[in-house]
N, C-alpha and C positions, 0 to 999 in steps of 0.2 A: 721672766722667771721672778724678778724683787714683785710683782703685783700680784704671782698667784701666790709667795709664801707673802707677804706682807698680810692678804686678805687670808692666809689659810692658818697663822699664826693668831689675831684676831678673833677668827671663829672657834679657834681653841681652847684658847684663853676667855671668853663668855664663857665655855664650857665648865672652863677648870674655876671659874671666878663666880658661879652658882647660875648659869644660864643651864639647868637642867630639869629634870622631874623633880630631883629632891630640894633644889634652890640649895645643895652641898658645895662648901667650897674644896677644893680638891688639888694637895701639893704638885706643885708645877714638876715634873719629872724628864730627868735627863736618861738617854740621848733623845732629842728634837731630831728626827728625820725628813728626808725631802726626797719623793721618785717623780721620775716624770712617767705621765699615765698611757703606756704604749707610746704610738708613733703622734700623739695628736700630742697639741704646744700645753694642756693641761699635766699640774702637780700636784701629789698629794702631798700632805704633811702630816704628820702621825707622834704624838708623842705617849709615852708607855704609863697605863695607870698603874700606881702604888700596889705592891701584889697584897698586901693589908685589907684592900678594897674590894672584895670578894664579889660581891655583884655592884657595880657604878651605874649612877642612876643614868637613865635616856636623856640624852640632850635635847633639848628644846629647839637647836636651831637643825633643821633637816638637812641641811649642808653636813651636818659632825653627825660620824659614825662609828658605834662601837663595834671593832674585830677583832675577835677573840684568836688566839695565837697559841703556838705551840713552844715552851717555854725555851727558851737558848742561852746562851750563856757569852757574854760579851764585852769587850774591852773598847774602852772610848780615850781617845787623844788630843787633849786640849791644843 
């Protein structure tokens, strides 16, 4: 688990730190999630764009991908 987020946090953060179509830098957004992907040893990690951000440009790295969501409403616990 510390290797697929170490490497899925990484690929994020390029993302968020202008590794995209627009070469945008783009505020780092809490909650940071982590699922494991079905029954195989692979996990995603997902962090939520700024809703300010109305279309966020395509990442550059094919590993990151944008999923559009249906909106929720949600408490996080330090």
């Amino acid at each position: 688990m510390w290797t697929s987020s170490s490497a899925g946090f990484w690929r994020l953060f390029g993302y968020i730190s202008g590794q995209n179509s627009a070469e945008m830098k783009i505020n780092m957004t809490a909650p940071v999630t982590m699922s494991q992907n079905g029954s195989s040893a692979a996990f995603a990690m997902r962090f939520f764009v700024p809703s300010e951000l109305a279309s966020p440009p395509q990442p550059s790295n094919s590993q990151v991908q944008l999923v559009s969501e249906s909106r929720d409403r949600v408490a996080v616990i330090e």
